[in-house]
N, C-alpha and C positions, 0 to 999 in steps of 0.2 A: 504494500500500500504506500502509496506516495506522502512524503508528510504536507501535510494540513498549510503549512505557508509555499506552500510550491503551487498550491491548486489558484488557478486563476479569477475563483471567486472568492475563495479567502481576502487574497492580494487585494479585490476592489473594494469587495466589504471593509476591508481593514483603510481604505483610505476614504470610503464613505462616513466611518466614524470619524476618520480624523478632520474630515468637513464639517459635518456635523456639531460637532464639537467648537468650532470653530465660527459657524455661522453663531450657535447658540449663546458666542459668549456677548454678544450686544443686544437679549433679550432683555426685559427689564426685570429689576431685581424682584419684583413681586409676583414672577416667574421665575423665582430659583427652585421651588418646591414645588411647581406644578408642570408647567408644557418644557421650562430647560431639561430637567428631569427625566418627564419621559419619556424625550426625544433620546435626552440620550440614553439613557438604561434599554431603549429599542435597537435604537442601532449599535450600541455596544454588544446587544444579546446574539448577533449575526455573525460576526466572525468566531466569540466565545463557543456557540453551541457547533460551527462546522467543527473548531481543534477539538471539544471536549468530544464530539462524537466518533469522528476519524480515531481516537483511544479506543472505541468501542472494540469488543473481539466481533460479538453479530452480526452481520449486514442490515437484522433491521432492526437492532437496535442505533446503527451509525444513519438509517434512514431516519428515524426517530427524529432525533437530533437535528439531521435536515429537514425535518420537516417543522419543527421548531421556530431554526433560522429563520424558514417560509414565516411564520407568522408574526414574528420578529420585525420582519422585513414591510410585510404589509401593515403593520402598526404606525414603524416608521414612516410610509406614505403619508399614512393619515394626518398624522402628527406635523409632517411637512406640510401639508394642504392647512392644517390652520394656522403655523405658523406665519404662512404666505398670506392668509384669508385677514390676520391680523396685522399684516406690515410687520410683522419681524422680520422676515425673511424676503429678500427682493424677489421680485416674481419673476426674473432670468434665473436666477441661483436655485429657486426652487423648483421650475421649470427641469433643469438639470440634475438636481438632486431627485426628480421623481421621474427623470430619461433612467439614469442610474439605476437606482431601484428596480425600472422595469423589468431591465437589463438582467439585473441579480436574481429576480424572482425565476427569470427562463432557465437561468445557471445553475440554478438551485434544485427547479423541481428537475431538471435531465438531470445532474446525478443524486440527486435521491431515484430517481426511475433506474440508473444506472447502476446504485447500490443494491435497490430491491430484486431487476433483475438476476444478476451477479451470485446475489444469495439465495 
């Protein structure tokens, strides 16, 4: 099995966060404990569950895990569409951040379909 930062959704997811992260830090502070939060505890939960599941020995228990990611991932839309809806987020950068995502979600469910088959 290939490790977990070699796979090329890892790699985006992992710099989806570090966007994320990034756009989230000029939300206002009365968003520290609500939409900063669970934007990011979303998309940080995307690359965490692809390495924690690639540990797995099962093929579906490591689909599990991707499929996790998957809801992970469409959370983080969500969450980007209000930030955008709200003007946190300029609506080019969210635009992109929710090209992104689309992007990760096709990555995502081929190999989770990949893993399940497999196993």
């Amino acid at each position: 099995m290939v490790h977990y930062s070699k796979l090329q959704v890892w790699q985006r997811s992992h710099k989806l966060v570090l966007a994320v992260y990034r756009a989230s830090q000029s939300f206002p502070d009365a968003e520290r404990y609500n939409l900063t939060s669970q934007l990011r505890r979303a998309a940080l939960s995307v690359p965490r569950n692809i390495a924690e599941g690639s540990k797995r020995v099962a093929p579906q228990e490591y689909a599990r895990f991707l499929n996790i990611a998957e809801e992970s991932l469409s959370e983080s839309q969500y969450l980007i569409l209000v930030g955008r809806d709200l003007g946190y987020i300029p609506k080019e950068l969210a635009r992109q951040h929710l090209r992104e995502t689309s992007e990760l979600l096709r990555m995502l469910q081929g190999l989770r379909e990949k893993i399940q088959s497999d196993g």
